[in-house]
C-alpha positions as CSV (number, residue, x, y, z in Angstrom):
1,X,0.0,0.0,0.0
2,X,3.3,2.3,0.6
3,X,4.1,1.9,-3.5
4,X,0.3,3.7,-4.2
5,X,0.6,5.7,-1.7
6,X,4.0,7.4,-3.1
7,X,3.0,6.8,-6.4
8,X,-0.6,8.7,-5.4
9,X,1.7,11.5,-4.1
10,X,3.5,11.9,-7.2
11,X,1.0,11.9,-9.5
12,X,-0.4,14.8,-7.6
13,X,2.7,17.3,-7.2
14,X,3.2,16.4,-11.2
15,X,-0.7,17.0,-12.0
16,X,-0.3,21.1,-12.6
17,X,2.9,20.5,-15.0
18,X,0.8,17.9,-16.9
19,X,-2.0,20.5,-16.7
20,X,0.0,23.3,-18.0
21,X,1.1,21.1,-21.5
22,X,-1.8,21.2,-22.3
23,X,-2.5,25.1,-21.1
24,X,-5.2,26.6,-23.0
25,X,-4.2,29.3,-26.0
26,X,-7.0,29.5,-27.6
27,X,-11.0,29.0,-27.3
28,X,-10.6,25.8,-29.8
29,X,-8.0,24.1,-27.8
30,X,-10.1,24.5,-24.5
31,X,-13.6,23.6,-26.4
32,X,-11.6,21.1,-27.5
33,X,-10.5,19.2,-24.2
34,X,-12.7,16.9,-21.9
35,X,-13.9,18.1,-18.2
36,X,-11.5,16.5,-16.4
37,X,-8.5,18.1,-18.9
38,X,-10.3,21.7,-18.5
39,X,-11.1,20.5,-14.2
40,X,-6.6,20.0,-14.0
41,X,-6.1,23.3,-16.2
42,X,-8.0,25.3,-13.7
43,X,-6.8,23.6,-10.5
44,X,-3.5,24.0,-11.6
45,X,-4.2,28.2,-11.9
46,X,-6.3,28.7,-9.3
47,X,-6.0,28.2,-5.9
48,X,-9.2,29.0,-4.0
49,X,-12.7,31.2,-5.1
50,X,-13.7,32.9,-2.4
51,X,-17.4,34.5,-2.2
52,X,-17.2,38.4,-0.4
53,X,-20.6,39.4,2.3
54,X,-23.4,40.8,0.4
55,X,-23.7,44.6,1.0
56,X,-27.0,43.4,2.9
57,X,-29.2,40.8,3.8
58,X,-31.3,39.4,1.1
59,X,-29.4,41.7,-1.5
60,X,-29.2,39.4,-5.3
61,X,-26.1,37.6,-5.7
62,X,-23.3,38.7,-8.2
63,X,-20.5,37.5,-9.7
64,X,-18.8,41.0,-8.4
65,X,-18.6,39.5,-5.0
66,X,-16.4,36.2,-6.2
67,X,-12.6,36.8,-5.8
68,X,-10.3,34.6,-7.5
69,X,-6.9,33.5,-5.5
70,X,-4.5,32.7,-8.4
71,X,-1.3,30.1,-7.4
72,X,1.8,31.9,-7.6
């Protein structure tokens, strides 16, 4: 279980490099490439999404209030 265990940890610290090969440089490339290619792309640019107060209670949602924490 140690082997898949090291082996599960080195697949993940090499995960963004494989990512980044196939970074995105254009809208055809990305339309391109399956959820789980565009799901390791993004992990390996963003770190977190975090979602700011509203102003006030009951006050509509908007995509103003998301803040995106890049890696790096």
């Amino acid at each position: 279980m140690d082997a898949l265990e090291a082996g599960q940890a080195t697949l993940e610290r090499e995960r963004p490099k494989a990512a980044l090969k196939h970074s995105v440089a254009t809208p055809e490339v990305w339309e391109g490439l399956d959820l789980d290619r565009r799901r390791a792309v993004v992990e390996s640019l963003v770190k977190a999404v975090v979602v700011d107060r509203a102003a006030r209670r009951g006050a509509p949602w908007t995509p103003d209030r998301l803040e995106v924490v890049w890696w790096g």
